[in-house]
C-alpha positions as CSV (number, residue, x, y, z in Angstrom):
1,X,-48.1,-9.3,19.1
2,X,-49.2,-8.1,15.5
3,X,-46.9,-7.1,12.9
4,X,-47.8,-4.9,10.1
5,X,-46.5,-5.4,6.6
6,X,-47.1,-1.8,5.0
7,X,-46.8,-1.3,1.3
8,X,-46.3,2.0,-0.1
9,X,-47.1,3.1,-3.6
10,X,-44.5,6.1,-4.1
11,X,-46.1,7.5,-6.7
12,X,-50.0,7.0,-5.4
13,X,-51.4,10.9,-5.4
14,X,-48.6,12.7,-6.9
15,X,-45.5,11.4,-5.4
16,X,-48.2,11.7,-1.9
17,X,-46.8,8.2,-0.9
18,X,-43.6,8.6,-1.1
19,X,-43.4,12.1,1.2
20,X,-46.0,10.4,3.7
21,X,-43.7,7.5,4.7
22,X,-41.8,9.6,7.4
23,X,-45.4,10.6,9.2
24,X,-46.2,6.8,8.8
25,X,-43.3,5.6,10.5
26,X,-43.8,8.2,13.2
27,X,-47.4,7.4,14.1
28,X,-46.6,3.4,13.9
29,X,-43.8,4.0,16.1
30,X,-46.2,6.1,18.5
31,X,-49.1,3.5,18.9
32,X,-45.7,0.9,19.5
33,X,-46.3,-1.3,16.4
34,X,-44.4,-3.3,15.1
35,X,-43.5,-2.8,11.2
36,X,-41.5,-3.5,7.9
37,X,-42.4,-0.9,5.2
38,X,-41.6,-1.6,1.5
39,X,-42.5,0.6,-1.5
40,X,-43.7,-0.6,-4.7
41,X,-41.5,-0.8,-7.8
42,X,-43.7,-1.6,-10.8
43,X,-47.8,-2.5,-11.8
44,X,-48.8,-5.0,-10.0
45,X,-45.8,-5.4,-7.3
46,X,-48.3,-4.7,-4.3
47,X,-49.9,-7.7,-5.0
48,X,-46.7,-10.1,-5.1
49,X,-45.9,-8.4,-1.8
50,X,-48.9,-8.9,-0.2
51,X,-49.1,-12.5,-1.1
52,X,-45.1,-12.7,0.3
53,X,-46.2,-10.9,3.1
54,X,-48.9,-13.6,3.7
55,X,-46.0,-16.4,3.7
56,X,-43.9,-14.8,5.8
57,X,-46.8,-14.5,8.7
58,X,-47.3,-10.6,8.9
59,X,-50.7,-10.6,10.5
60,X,-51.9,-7.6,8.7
61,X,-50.8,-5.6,5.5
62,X,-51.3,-2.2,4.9
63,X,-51.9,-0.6,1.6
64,X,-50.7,2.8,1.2
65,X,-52.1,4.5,-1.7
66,X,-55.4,4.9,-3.9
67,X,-57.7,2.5,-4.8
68,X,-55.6,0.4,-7.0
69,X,-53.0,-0.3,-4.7
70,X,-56.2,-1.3,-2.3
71,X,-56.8,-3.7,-5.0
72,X,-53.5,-5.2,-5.7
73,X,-53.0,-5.7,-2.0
74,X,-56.6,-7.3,-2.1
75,X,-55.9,-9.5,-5.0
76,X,-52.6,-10.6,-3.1
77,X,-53.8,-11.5,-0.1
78,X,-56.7,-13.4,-1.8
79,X,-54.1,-15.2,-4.2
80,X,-52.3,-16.3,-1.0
81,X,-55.8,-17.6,0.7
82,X,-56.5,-18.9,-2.5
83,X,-52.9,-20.8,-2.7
84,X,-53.4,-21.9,0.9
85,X,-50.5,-19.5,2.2
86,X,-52.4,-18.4,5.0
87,X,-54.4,-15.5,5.7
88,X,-53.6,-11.7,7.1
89,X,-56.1,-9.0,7.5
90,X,-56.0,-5.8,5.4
91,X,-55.3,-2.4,6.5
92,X,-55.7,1.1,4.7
93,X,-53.8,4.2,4.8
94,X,-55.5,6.8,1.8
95,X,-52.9,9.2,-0.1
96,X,-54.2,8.5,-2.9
97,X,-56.8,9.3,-6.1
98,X,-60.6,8.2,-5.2
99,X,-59.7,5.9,-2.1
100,X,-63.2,5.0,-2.9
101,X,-62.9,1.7,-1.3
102,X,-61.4,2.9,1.5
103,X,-64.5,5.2,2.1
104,X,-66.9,2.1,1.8
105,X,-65.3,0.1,4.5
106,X,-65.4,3.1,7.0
107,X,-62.0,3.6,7.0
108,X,-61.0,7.6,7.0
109,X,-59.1,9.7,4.6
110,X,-57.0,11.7,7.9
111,X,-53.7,9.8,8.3
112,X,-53.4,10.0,12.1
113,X,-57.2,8.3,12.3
114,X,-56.2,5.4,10.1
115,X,-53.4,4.7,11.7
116,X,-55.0,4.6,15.6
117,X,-57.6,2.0,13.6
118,X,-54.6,0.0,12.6
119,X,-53.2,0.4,16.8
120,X,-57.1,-0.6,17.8
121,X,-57.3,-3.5,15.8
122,X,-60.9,-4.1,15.3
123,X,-61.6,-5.6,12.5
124,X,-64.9,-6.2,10.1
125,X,-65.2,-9.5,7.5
126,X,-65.8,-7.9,4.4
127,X,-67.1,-9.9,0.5
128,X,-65.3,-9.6,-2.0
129,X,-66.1,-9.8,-5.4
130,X,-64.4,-11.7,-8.5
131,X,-65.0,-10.5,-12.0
132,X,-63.7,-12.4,-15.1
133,X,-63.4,-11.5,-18.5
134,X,-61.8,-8.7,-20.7
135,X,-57.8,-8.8,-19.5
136,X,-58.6,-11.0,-17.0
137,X,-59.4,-14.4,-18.2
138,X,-58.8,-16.1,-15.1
139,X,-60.4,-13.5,-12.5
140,X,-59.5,-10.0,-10.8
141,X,-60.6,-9.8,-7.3
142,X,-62.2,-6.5,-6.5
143,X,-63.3,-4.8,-2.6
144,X,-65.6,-1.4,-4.2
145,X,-67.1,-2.0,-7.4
146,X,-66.8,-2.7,-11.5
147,X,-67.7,0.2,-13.7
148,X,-68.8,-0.6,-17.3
149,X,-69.6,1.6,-19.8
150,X,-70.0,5.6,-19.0
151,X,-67.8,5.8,-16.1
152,X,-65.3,3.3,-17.2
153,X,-64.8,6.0,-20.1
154,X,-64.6,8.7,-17.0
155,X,-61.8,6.7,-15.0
156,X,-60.2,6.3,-18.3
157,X,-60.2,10.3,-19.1
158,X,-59.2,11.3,-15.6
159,X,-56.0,9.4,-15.5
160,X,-55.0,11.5,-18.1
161,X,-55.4,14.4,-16.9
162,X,-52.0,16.1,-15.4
163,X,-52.9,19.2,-13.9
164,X,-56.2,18.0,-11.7
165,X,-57.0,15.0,-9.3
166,X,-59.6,13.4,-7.2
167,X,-62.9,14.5,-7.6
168,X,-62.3,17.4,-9.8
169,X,-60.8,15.2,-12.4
170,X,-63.5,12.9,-12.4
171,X,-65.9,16.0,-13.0
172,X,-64.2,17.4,-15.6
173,X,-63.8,13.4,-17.3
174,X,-66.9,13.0,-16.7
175,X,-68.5,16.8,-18.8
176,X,-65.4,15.3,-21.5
177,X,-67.1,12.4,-21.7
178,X,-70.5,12.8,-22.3
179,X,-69.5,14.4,-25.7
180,X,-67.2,11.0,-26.4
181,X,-69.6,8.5,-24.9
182,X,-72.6,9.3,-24.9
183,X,-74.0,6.0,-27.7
184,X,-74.8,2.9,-25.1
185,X,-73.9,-0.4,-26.4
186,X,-76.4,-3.0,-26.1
187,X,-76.2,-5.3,-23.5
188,X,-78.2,-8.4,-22.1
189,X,-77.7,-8.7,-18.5
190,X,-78.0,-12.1,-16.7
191,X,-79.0,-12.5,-12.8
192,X,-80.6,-14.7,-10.5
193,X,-82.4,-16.3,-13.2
194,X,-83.4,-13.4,-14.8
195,X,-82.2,-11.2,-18.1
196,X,-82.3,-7.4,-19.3
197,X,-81.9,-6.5,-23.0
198,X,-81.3,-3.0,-23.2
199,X,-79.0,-0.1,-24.7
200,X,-77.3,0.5,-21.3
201,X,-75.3,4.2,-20.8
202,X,-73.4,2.6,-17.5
203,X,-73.8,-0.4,-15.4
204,X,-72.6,-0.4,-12.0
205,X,-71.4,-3.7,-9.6
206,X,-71.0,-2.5,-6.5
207,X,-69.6,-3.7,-2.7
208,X,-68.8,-0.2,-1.9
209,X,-71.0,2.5,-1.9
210,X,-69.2,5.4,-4.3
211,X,-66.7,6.1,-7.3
212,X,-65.0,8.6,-9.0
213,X,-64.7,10.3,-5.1
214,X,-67.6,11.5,-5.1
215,X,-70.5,9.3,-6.9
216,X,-72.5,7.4,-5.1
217,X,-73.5,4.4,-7.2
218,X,-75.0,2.6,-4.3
219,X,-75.6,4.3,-1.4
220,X,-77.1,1.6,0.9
221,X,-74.7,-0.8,-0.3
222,X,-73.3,-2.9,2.8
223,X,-69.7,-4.7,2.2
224,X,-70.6,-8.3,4.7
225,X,-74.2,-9.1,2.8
226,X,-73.3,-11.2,0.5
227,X,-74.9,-9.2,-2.2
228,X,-73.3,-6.7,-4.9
229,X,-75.8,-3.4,-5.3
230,X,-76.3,-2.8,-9.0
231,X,-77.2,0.4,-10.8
232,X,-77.7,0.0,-15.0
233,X,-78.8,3.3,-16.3
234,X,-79.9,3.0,-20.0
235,X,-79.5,5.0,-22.8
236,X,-80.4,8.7,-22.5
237,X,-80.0,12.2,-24.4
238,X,-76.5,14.2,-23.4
239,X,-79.0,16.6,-21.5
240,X,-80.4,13.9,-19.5
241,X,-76.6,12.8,-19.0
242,X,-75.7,16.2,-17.2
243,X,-79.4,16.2,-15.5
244,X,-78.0,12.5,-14.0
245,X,-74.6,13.5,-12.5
246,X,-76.3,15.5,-9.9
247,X,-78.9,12.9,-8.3
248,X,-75.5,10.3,-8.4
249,X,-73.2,13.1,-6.7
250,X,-76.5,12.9,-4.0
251,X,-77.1,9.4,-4.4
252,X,-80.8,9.8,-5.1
253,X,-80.9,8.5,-8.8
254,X,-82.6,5.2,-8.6
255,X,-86.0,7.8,-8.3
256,X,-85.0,8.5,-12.3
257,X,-86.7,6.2,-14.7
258,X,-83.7,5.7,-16.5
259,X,-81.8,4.0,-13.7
260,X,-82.3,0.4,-12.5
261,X,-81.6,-1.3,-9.5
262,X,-81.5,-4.7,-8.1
263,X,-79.0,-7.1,-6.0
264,X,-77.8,-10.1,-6.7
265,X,-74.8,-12.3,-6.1
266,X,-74.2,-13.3,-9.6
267,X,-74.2,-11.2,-13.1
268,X,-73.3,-11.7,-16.6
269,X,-73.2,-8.6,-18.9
270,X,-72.3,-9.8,-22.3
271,X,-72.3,-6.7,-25.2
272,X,-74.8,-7.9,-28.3
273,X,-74.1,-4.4,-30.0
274,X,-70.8,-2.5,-29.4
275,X,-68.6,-3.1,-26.9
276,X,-67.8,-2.8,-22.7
277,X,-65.5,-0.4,-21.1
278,X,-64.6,-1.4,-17.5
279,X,-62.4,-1.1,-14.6
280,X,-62.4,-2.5,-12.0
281,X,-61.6,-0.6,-8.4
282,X,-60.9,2.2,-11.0
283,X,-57.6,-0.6,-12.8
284,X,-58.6,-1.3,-16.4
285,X,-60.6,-4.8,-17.1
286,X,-61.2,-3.6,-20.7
287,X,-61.3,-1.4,-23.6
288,X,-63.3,-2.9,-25.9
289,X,-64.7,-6.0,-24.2
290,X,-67.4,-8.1,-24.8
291,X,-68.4,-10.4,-22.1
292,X,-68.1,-9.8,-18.1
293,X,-68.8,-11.8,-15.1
294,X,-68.7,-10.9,-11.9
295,X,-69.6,-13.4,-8.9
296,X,-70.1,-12.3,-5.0
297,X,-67.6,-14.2,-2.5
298,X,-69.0,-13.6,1.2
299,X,-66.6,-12.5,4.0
300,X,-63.5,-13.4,2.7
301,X,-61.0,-11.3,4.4
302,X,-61.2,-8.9,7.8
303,X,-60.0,-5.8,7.1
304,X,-58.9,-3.2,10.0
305,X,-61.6,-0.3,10.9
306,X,-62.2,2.6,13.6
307,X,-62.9,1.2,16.8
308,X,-67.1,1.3,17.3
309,X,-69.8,-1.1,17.4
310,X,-69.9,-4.2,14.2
């Protein structure tokens, strides 16, 4: 029989984690599965309890949150496959800000349907990628995407904002930000034997297909081909900025002669002029950085979907 490890971030969307552990408990308890729930205590604490979780031989762990406690329960249960702990598949419940990643995989936003995927137990191999650099000498693991540049700013902004959330603070970031961020730094980008020099407003590294809740950096991204989707959109005007948000909210801006897109499985971004903002599943990789590398690791870990056709 599986047994679910589930790791709640109390605070994830507003103290949203913390009131949804009864209605967790109840629908676990419904489908008959069997469960230890723990909440998280401090940064980075979802990832030491997935990678004890691992040890202990829980067959899957949940993350209950946002996107970064998605990512620290990633970068657990990679550190334990990594350390030759074992393995567990991964499982999502959203209550949190962007759940981005979550949206990529196929996994849905409704509480009762993410919970009858974790009772039907079909699960999908996913890549994940690995991006070094910035706070992170020695690698970050990452499921959706890196941000650098523009919408790193945007994260940045909407975590400060106390009165909004989701996709409405990413919108208003994002009109904030054009006024703060609007100079690109310039960048040479390195892939597949090639190399971009250009002032570059945003580059985008993407497994997933969307950020911010609602952008959709790479809309025919596919999370099991081995290949990250990449969007660099160069320097443009603050009119052209707003003229942008639209097509990315529609996922129609690689049409823009601005915007380029390729895939690859390896990329170097290295700042020659000014400096890189990025995140990193929406966590912080940087403020002021100045080289990034991010590498493409095929089908790593399964992670727990709605029951249909793979």
């Amino acid at each position: 029989m599986n047994n679910y490890k589930i790791i709640v971030n109390p605070i994830s969307g507003r103290g949203s984690g913390a009131s949804s552990i009864p209605k967790i408990q109840h629908l676990m308890q419904d489908h008959k599965l069997t469960f230890d729930l723990v909440r998280t205590e401090r940064p980075w604490h979802a990832a030491e309890l997935a990678t004890q979780a691992v040890k202990d031989g829980f067959d899957v762990v949940v993350a209950v949150g946002g996107d970064g406690t998605s990512n620290e329960v990633l970068n657990g249960l990679m550190s334990a496959k990594e350390a030759g702990l074992g393995e567990s598949a991964l499982g999502l419940i959203c209550v949190g800000r962007g759940n981005d990643f979550a949206y990529g995989v196929g996994v849905p936003h409704d509480m009762d349907e993410a919970c009858l995927a974790l009772a039907q137990q079909q699960r999908l191999s996913i890549d994940v990628g690995r991006v070094t650099g910035g706070l992170f000498p020695n690698g970050r693991y990452f499921g959706n995407g890196v941000g650098i540049g523009f919408d790193a700013v945007v994260g940045f902004e909407a975590l400060k904002m106390k009165h909004l959330s989701g996709f409405a603070s990413y919108m208003v970031a994002a009109l904030k930000t054009i006024y703060l961020y609007f100079k690109a730094p310039k960048v040479s980008i390195e892939y597949d034997s090639q190399r971009l020099e250009l002032f570059a407003l945003m580059i985008s590294v993407m497994n997933g297909k969307r950020m911010g809740g609602g952008f959709m950096m790479a809309p025919h991204s596919q999370v099991n081909d081995s290949l990250f989707d990449i969007c660099v959109a160069s320097q443009v005007s603050k009119a052209r900025i707003f003229a942008l948000i639209p097509l990315f909210m529609k996922g129609t801006q690689a049409s823009h002669p601005a915007i380029h897109t390729f895939q690859t499985r390896y990329l170097k971004v290295k700042a020659l002029e000014g400096s890189l903002p990025a995140h990193s599943d929406g966590e912080t990789l940087c403020i002021e950085g100045k080289e990034l590398t991010m590498e493409i690791l095929p089908r790593q870990i399964e992670i727990l979907i709605p029951q249909r056709e793979v």
